[in-house]
PALUM-787734 format. One record per residue: x, y, z of N, C-alpha, C, O, CB in turn. Coordinates in Angstrom, 3 decimals. Glycine has a CB too. Layout:
<<X, Y, Z>, <X, Y, Z>, <X, Y, Z>, <X, Y, Z>, <X, Y, Z>>;
...
//
This chain:
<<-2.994, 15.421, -35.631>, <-4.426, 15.185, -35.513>, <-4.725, 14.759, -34.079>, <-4.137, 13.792, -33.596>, <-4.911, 14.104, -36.536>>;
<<-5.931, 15.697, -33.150>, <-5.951, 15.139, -31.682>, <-6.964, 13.844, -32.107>, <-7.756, 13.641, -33.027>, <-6.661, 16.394, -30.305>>;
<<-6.687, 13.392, -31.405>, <-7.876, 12.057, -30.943>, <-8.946, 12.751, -30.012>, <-8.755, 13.880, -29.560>, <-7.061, 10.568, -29.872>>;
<<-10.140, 11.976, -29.737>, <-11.410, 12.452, -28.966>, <-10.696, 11.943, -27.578>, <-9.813, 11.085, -27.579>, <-13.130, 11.650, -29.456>>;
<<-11.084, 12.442, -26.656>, <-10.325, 12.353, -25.118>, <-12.556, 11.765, -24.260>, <-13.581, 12.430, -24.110>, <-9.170, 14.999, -24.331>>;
<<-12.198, 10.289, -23.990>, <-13.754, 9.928, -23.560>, <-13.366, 9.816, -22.280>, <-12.241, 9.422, -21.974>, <-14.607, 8.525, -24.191>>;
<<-14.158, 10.113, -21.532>, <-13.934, 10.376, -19.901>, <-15.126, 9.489, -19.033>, <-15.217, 8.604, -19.884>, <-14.138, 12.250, -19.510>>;
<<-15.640, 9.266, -18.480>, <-16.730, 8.894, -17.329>, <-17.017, 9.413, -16.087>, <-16.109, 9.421, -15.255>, <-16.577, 7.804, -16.954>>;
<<-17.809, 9.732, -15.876>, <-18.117, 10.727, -14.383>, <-19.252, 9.648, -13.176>, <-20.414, 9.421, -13.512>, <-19.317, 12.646, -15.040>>;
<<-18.904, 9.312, -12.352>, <-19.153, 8.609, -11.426>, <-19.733, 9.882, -10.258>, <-18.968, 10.661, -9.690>, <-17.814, 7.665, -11.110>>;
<<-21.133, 9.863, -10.091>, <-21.454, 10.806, -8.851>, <-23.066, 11.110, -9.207>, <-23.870, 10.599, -9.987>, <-20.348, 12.410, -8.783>>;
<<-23.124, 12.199, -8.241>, <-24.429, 13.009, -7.871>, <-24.582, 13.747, -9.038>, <-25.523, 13.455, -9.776>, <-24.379, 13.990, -6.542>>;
<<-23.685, 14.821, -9.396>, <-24.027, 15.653, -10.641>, <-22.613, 15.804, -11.241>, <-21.641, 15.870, -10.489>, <-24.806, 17.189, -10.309>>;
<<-22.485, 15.858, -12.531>, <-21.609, 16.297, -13.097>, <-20.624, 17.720, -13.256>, <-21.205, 18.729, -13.655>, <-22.074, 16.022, -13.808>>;
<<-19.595, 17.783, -13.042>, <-19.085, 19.344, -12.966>, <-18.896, 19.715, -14.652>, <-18.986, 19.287, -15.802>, <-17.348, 19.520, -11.950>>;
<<-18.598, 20.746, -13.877>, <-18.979, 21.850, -15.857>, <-17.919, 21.315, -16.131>, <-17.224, 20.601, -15.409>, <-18.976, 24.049, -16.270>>;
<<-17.646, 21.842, -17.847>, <-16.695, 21.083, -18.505>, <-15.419, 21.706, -18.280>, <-14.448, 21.011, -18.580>, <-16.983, 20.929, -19.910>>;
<<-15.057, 23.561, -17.538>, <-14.621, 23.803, -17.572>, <-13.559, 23.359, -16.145>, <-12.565, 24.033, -15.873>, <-15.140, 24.564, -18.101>>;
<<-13.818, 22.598, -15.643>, <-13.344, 21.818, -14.240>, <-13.278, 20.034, -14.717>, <-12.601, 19.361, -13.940>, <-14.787, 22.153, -12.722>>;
<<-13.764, 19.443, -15.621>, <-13.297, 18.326, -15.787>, <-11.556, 18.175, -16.213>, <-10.819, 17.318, -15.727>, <-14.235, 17.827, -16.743>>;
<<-11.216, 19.012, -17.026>, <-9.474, 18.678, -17.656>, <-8.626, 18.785, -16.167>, <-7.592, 18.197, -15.852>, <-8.692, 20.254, -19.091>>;
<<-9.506, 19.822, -15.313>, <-8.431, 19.670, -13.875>, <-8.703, 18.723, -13.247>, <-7.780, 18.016, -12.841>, <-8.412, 20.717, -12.780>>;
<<-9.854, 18.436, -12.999>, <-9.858, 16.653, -12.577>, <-9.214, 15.287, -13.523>, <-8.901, 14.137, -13.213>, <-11.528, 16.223, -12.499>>;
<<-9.208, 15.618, -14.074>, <-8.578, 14.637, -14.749>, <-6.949, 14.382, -14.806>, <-6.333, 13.317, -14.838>, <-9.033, 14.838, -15.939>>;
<<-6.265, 16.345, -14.808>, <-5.365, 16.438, -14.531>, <-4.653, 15.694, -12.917>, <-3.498, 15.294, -12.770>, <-5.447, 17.625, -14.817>>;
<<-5.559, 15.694, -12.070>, <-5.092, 15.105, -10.702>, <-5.310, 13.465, -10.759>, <-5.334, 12.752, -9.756>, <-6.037, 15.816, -9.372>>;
<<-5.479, 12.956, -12.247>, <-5.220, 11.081, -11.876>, <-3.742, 11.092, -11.279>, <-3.303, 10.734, -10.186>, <-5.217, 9.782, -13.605>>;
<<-3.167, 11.614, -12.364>, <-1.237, 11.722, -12.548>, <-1.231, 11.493, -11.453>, <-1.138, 10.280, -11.269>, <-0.187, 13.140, -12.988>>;
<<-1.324, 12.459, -9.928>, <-1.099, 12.400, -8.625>, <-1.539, 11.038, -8.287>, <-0.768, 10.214, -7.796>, <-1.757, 13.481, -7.875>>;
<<-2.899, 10.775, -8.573>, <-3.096, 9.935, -7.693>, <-2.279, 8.633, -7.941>, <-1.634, 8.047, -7.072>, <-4.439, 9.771, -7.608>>;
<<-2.377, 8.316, -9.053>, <-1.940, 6.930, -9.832>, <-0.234, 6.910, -8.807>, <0.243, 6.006, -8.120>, <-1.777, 7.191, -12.200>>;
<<0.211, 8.081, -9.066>, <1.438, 7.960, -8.639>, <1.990, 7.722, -7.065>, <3.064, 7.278, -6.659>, <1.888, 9.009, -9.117>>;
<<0.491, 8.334, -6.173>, <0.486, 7.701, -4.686>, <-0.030, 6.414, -4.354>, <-0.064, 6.050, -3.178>, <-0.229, 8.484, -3.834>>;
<<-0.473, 5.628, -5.372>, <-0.748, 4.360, -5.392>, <0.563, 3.602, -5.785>, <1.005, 2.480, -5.535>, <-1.895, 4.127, -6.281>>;
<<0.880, 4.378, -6.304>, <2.463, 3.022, -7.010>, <3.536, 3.561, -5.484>, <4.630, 3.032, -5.289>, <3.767, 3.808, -9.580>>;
<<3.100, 4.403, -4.764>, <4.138, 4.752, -4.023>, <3.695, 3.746, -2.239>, <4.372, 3.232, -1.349>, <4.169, 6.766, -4.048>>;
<<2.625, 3.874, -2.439>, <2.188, 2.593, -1.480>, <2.344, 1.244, -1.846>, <2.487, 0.223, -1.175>, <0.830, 2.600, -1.197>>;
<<2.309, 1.370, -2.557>, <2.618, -0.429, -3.407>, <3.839, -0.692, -2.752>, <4.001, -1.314, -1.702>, <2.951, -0.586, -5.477>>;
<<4.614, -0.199, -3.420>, <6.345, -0.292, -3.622>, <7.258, 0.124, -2.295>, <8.169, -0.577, -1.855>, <6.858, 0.876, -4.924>>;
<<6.816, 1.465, -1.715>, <7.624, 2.308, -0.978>, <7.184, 1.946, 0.718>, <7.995, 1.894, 1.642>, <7.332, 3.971, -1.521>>;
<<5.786, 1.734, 0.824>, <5.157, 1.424, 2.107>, <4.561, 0.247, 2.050>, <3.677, -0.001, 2.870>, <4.232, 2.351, 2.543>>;
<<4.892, -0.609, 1.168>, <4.223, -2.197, 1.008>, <3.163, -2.408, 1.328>, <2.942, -3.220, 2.226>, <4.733, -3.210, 1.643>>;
<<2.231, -1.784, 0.733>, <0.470, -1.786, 1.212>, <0.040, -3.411, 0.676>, <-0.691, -4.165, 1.319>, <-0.752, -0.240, 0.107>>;
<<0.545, -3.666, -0.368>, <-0.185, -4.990, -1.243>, <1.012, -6.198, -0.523>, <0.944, -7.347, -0.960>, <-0.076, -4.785, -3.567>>;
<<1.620, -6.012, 0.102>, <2.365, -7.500, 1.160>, <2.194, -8.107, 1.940>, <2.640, -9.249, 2.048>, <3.184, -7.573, 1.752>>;
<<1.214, -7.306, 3.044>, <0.910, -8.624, 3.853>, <0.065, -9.277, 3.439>, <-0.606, -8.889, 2.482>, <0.568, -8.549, 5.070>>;
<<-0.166, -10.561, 4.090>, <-1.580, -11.585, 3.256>, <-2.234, -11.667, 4.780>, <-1.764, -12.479, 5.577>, <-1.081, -13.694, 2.281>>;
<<-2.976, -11.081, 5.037>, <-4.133, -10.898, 6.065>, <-5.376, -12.135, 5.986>, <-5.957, -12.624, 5.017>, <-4.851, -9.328, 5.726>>;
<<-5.480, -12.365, 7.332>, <-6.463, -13.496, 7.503>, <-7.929, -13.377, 7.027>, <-8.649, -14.222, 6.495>, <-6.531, -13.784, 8.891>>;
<<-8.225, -11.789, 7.446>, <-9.781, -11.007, 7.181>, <-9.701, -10.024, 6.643>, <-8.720, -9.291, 6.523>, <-10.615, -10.594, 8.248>>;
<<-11.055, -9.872, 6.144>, <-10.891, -8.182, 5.432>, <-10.938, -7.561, 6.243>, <-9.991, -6.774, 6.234>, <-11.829, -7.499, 4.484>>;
<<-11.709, -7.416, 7.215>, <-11.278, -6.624, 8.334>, <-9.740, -6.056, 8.502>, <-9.495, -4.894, 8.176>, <-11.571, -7.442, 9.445>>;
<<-8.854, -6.805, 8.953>, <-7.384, -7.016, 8.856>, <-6.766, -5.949, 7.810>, <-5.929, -5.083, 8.064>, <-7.072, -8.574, 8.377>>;
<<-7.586, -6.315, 6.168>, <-6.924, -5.954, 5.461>, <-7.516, -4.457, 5.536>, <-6.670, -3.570, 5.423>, <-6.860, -6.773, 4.317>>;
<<-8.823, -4.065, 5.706>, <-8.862, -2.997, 5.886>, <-8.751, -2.141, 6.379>, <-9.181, -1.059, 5.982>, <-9.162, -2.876, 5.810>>;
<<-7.959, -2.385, 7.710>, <-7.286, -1.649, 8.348>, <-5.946, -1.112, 7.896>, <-5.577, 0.058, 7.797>, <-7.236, -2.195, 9.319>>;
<<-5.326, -2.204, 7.653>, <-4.161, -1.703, 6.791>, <-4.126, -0.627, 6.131>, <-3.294, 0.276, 6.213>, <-3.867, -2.430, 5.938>>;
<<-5.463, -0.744, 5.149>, <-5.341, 0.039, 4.132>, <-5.788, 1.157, 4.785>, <-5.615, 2.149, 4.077>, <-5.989, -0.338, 2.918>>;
<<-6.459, 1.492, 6.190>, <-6.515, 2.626, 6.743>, <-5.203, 3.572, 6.825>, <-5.088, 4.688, 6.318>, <-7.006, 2.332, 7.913>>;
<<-4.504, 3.058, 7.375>, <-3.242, 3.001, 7.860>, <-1.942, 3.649, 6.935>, <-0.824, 4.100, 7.183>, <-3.075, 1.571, 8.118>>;
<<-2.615, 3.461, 5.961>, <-1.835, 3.872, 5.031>, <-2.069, 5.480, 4.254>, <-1.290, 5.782, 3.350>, <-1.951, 2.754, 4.134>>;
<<-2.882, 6.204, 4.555>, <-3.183, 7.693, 4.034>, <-2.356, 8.384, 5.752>, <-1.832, 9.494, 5.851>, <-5.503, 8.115, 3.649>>;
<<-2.457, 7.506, 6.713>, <-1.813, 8.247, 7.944>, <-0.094, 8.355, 7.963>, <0.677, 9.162, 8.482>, <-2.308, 7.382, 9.334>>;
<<0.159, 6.774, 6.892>, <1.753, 7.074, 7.030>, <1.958, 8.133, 6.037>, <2.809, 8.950, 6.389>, <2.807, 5.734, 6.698>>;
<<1.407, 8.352, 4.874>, <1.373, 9.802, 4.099>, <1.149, 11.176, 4.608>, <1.695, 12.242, 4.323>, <0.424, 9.772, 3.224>>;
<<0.233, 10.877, 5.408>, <1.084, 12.281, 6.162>, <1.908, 12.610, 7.515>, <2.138, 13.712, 8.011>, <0.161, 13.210, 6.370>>;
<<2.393, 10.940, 8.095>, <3.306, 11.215, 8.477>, <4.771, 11.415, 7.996>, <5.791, 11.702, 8.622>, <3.154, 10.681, 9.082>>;
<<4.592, 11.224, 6.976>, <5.925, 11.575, 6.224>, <5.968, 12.635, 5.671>, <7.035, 13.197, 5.422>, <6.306, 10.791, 5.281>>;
<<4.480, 13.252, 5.285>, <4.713, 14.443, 4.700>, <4.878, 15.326, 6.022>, <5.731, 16.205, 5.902>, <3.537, 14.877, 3.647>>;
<<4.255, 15.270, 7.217>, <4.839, 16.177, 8.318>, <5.972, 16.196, 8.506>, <6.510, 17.282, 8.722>, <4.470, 16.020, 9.434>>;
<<6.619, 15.176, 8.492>, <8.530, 14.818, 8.922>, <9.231, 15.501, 7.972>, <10.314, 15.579, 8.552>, <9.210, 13.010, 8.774>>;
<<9.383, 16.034, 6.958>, <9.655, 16.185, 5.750>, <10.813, 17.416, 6.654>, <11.985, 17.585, 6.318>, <8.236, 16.565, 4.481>>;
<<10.220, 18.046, 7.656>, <11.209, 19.449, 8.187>, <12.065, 19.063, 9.062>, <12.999, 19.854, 9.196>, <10.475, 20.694, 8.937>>;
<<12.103, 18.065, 9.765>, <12.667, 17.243, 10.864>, <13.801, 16.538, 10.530>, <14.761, 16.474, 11.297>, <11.762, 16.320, 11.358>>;
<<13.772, 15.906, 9.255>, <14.479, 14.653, 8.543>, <15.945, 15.491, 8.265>, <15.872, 16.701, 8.052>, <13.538, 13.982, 6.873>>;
<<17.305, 14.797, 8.274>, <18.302, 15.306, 7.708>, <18.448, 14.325, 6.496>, <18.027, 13.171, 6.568>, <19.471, 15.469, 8.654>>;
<<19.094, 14.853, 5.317>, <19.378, 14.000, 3.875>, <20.150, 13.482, 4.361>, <20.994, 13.943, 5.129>, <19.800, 14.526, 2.495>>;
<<19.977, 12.166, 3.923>, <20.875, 11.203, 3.790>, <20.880, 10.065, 3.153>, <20.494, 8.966, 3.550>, <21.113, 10.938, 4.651>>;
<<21.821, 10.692, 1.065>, <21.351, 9.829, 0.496>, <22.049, 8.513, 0.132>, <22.950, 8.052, 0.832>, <20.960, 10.381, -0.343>>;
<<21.728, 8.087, -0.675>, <22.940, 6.969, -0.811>, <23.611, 7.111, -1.816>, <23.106, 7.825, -2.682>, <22.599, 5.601, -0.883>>;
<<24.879, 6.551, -2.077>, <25.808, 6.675, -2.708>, <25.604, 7.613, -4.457>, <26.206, 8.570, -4.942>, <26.227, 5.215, -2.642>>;
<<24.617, 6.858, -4.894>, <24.421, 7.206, -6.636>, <23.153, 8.582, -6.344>, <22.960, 9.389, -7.254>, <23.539, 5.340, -7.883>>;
<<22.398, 8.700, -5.050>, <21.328, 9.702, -5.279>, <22.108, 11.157, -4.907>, <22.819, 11.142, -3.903>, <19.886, 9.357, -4.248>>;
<<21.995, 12.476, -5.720>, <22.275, 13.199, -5.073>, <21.219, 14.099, -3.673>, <20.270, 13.498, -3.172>, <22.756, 13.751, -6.055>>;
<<21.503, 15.209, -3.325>, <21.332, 15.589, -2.370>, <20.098, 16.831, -2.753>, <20.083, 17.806, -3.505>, <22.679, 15.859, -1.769>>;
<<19.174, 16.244, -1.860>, <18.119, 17.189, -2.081>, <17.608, 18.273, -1.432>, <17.442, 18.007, -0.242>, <17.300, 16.674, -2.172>>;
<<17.160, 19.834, -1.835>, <16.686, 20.470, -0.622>, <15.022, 20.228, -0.361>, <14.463, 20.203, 0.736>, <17.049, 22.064, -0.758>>;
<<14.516, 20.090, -1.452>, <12.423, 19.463, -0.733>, <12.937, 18.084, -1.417>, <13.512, 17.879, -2.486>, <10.127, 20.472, -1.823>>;
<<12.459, 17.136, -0.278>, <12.555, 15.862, 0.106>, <11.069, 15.403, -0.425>, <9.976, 15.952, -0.286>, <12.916, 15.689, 1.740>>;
<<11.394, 14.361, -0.993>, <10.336, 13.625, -1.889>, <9.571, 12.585, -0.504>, <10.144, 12.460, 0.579>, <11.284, 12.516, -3.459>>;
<<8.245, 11.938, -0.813>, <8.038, 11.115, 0.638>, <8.773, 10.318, 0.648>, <9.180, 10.068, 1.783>, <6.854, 10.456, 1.009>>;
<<9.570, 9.199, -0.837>, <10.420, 8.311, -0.680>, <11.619, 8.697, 0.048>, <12.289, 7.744, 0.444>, <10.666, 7.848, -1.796>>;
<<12.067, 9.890, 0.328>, <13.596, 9.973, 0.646>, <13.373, 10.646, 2.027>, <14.304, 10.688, 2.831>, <14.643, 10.929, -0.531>>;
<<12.015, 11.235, 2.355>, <11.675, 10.742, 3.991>, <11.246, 9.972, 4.478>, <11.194, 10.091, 5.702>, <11.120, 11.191, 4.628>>;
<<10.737, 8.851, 3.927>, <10.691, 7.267, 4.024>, <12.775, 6.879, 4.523>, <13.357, 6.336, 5.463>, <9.976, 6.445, 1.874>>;
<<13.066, 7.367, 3.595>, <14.527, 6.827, 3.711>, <15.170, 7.258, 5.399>, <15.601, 6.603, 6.348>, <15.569, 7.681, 2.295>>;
<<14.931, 8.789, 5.097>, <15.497, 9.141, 6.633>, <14.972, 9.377, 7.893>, <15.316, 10.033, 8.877>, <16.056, 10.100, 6.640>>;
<<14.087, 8.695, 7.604>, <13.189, 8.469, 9.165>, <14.019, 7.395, 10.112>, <14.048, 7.664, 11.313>, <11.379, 7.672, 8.868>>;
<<14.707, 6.178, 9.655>, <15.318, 6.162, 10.834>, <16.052, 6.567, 11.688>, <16.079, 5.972, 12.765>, <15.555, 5.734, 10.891>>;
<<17.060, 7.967, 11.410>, <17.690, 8.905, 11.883>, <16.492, 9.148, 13.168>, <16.871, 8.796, 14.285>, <18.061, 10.108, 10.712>>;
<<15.081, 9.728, 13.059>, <13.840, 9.808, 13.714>, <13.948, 9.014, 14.561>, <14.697, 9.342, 15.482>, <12.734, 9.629, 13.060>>;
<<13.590, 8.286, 14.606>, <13.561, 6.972, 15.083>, <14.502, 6.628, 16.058>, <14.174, 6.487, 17.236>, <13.687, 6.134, 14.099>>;
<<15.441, 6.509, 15.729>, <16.888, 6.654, 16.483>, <16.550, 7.696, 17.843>, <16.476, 7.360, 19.025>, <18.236, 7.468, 15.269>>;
<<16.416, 8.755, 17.381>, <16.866, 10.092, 18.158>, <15.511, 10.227, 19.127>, <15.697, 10.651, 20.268>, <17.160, 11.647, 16.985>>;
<<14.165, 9.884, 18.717>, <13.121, 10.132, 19.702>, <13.058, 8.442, 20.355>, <12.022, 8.152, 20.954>, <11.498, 10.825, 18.871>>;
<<14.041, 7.471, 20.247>, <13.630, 6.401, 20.979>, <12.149, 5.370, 20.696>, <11.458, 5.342, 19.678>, <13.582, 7.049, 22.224>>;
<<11.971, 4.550, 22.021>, <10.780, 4.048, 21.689>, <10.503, 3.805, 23.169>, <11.244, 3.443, 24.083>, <10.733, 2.812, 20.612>>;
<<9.199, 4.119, 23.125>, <8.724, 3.650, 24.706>, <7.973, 2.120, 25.131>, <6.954, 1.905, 25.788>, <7.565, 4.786, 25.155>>;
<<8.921, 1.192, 24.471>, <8.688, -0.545, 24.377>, <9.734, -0.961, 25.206>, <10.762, -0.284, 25.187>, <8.851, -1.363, 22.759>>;
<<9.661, -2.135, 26.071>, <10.920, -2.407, 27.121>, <11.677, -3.189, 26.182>, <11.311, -3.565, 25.069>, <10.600, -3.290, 28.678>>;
<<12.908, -3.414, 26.828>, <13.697, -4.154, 25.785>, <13.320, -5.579, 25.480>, <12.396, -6.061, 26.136>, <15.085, -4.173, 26.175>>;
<<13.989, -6.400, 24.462>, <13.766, -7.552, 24.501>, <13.929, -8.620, 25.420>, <15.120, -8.863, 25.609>, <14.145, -7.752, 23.779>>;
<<13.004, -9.476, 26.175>, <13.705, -10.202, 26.739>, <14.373, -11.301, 26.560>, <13.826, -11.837, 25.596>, <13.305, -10.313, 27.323>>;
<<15.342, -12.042, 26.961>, <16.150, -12.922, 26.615>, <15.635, -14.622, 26.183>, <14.855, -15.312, 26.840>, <17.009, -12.811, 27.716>>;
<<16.112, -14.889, 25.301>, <15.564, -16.085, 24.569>, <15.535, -17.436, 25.655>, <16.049, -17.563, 26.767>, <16.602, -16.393, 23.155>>;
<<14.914, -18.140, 25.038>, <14.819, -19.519, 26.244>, <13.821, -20.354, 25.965>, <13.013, -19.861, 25.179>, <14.493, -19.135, 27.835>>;
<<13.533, -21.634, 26.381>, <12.984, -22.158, 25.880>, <11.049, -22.070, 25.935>, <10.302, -22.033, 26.912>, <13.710, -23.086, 26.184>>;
<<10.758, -22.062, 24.536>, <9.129, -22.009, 25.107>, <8.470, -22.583, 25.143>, <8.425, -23.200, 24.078>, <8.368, -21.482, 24.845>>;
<<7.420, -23.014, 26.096>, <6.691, -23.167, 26.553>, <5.904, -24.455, 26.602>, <5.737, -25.397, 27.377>, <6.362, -22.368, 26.310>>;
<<5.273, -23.830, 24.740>, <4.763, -25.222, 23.865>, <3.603, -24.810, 24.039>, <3.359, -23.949, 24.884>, <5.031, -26.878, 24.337>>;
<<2.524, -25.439, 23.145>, <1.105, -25.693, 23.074>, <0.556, -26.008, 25.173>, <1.186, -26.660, 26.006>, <0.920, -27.426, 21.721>>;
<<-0.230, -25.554, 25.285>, <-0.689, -26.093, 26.827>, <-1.534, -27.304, 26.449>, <-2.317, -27.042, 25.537>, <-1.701, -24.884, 27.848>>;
<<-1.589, -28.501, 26.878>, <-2.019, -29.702, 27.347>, <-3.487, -29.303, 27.682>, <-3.903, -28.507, 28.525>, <-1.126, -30.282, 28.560>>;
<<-4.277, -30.222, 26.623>, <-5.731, -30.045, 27.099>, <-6.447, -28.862, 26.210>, <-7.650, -28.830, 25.954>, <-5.751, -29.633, 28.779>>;
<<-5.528, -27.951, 25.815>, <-5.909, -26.548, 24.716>, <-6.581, -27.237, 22.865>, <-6.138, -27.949, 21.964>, <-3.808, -25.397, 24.391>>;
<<-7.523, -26.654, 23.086>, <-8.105, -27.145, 21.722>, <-7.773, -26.586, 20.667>, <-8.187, -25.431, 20.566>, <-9.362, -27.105, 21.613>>;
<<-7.101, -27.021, 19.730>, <-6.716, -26.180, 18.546>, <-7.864, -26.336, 17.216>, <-8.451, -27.225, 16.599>, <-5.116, -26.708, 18.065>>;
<<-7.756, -24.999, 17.237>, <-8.801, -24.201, 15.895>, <-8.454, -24.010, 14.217>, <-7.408, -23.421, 13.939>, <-8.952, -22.559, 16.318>>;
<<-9.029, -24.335, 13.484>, <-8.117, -24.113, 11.977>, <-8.574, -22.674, 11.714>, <-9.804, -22.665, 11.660>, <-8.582, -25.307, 10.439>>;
<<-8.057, -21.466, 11.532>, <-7.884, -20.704, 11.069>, <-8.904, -20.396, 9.973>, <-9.001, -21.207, 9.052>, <-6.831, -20.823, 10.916>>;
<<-9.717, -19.244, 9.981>, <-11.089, -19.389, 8.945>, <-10.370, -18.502, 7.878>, <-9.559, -17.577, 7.920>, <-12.883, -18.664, 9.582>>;
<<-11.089, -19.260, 6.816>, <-10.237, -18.660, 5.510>, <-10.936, -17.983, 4.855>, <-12.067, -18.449, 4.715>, <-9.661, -19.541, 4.542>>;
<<-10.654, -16.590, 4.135>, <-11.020, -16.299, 3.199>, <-11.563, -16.688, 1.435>, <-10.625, -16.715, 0.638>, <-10.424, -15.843, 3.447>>;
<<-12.876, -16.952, 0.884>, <-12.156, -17.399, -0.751>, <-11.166, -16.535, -1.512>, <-10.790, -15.364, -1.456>, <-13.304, -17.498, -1.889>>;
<<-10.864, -17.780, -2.365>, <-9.691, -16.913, -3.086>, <-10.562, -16.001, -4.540>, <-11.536, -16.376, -5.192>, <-8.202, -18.275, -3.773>>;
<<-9.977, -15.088, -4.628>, <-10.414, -14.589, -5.912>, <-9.560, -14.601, -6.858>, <-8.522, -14.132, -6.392>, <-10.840, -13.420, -5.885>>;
<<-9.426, -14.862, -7.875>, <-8.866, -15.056, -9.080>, <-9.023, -13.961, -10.163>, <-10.104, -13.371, -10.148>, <-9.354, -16.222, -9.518>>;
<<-8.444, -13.726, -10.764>, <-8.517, -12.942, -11.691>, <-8.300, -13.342, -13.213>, <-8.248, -12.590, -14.186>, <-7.764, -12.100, -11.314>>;
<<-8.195, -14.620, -13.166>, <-8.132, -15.441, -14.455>, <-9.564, -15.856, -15.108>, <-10.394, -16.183, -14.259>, <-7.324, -16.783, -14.135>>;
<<-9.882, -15.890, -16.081>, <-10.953, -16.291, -16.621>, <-10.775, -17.795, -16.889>, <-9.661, -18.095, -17.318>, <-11.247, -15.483, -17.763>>;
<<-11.519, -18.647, -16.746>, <-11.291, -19.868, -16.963>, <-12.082, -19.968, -18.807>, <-13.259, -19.645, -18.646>, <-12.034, -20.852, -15.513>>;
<<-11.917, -20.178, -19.849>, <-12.735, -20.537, -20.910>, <-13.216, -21.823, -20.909>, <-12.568, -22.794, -20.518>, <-12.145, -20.343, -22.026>>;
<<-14.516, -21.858, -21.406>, <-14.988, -23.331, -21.745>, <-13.973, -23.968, -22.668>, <-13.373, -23.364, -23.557>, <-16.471, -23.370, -22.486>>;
<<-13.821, -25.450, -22.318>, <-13.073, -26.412, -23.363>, <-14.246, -26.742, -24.609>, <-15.462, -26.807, -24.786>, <-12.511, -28.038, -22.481>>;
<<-12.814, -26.911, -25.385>, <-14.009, -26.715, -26.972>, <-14.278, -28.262, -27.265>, <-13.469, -29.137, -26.957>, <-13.079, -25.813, -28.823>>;
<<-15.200, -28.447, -27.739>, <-16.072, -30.062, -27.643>, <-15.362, -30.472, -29.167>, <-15.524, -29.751, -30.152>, <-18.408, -30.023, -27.641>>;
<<-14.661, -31.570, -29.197>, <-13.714, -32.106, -30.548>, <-14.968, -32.461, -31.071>, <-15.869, -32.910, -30.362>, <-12.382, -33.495, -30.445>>;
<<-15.100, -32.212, -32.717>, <-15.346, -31.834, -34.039>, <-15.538, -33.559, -34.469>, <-14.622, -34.344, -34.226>, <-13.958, -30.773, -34.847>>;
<<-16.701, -33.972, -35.061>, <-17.148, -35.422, -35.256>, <-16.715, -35.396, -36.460>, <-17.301, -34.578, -37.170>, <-18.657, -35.898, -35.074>>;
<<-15.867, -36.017, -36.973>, <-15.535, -36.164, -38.342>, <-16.670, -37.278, -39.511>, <-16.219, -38.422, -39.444>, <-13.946, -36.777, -38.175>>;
<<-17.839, -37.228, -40.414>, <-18.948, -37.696, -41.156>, <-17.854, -38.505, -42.039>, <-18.218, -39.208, -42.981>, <-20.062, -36.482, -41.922>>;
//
């Protein structure tokens, strides 16, 4: 027995019905490039001062998707021990071999310079507290229940 399949359409106009099951068909994708930023490119880890901040990040993150999906021809496999060996490379496993990349095109940053002692706060410098964001919660708080007068 199917069940009724209830959907919601968010927009300007609705598409015919014969194009909704393929939209719907492309959550799968998406849901699955969200768990892959989560996990694989740590989109939800840093704790950013501003939204600003944070929304950049989250810019930042449809560009490393297709920089990985461009690298995908560049990359040599190299998996680890229990994965076998693939010929089309998933973004996680050119996530994996991009530092080979990395390695081989260098970086145009000077080296580190050598440790020593620093500096310190400068004398006379006014220090600022850091403006905070509120927190949002996602907990519901319930009212406490008022104890029962016993007659």
């Amino acid at each position: 027995m199917s069940k009724p399949l209830w959907l919601a359409w968010v927009g300007e106009e609705m598409p015919p019905l014969e194009e909704v099951w393929c939209l719907y068909l492309r959550r799968f994708t998406i849901d699955h490039w969200y768990r892959f930023l989560k996990q694989r490119l740590h989109w939800t880890v840093p704790n950013f001062g501003t939204p600003k901040q944070s929304e950049r990040w989250s810019d930042l993150m449809p560009l490393m998707t297709w920089e990985l999906w461009l690298a995908r021809d560049i990359v040599t496999d190299n998996p680890l021990p229990w994965q076998k060996s693939l010929d089309k490379f998933t973004p996680g496993r050119v996530a994996q071999a991009m530092g080979g990349v990395f390695a081989a095109i260098g970086t145009p940053t000077s080296p580190p310079k050598p440790r020593g002692k620093s500096p310190g706060w400068k004398a006379g410098k006014k220090r600022h507290r850091k403006n905070r964001c509120p927190i949002v919660k996602k907990t519901v708080t319930r009212p406490h229940k008022e104890p029962s007068v016993a007659v």
